[in-house]
C-alpha positions in Angstrom: 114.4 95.4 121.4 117.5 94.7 120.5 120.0 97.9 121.4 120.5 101.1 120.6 121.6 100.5 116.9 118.0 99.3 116.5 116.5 102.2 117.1 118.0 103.8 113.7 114.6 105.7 112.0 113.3 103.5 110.2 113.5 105.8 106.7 117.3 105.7 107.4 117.7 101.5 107.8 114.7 100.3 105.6 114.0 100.7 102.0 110.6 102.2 101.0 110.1 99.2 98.7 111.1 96.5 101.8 108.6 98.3 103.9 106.2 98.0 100.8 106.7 94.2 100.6 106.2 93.5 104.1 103.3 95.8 103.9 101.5 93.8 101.1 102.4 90.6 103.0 100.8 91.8 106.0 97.4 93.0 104.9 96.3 89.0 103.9 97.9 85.7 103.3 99.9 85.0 100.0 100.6 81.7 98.6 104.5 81.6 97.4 103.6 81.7 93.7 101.9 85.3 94.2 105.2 86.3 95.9 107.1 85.4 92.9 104.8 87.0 90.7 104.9 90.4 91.9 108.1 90.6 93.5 110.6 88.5 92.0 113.6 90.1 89.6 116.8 88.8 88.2 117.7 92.5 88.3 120.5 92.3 91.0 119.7 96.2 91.5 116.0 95.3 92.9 116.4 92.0 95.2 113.8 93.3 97.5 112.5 90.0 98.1 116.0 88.2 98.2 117.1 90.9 100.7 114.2 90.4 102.8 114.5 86.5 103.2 118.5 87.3 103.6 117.7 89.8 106.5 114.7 87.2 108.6 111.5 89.8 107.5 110.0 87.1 105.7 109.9 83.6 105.4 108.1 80.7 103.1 106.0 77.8 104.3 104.9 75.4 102.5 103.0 77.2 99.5 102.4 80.7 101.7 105.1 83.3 102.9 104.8 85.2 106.2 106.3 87.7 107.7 108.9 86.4 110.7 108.7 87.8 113.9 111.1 90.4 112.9 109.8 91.1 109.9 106.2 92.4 112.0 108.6 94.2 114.2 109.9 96.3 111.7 106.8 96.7 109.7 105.5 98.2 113.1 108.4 100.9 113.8 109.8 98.9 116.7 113.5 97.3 115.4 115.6 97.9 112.1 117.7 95.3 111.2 121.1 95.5 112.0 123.5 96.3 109.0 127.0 94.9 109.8 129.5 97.2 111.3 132.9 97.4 109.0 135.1 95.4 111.2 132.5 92.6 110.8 132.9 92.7 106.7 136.6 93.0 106.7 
C-alpha cells in the first residue's frame, strides 16, 4: 500500500493488544462510552487506545468509534503503520 516499510510482519510493528482493540472494534459497533470502559488507562505503560487514535486505526464519531481506513488495513494484514525513522525524531 504504502512501500516497502509497510510490509514489516505485522507481529514485529503491531502490538498484540492494538490488534486486540481493533479486533473488538471490528466485530460490532461500539458507542464511545464502551470504548472508555474497557480500554481506557491513566497507566502511561498501557495507552493502547491513545496510541491507536495517535497512529489513524481508530477514530470517534459522535457517540460511536470506528476503525479508520487504516485501521481495517492493518487489522487485515495489509499495512503496518509507519514508526518514524531516527533522523525524523532528532
Amino acid at each position: 500500500m504504502r512501500g516497502a516499510l509497510d510490509s514489516i510482519a505485522m507481529d514485529e510493528a503491531m502490538s498484540p493488544l492494538t490488534l486486540e482493540l481493533l479486533t473488538w472494534i471490528s466485530v460490532r459497533p461500539r458507542t464511545y462510552a464502551e470504548a472508555m470502559e474497557a480500554w481506557r488507562s491513566n497507566c502511561p505503560r498501557q495507552s493502547v487506545w491513545d496510541d491507536a487514535r495517535i497512529e489513524g486505526l481508530v477514530t470517534a464519531n459522535g457517540s460511536g468509534v470506528a476503525l479508520t481506513a487504516l485501521g481495517r488495513a492493518v487489522l487485515e494484514g495489509e499495512t503496518a503503520p509507519q514508526a518514524a525513522s531516527p533522523s525524523e525524531s532528532a
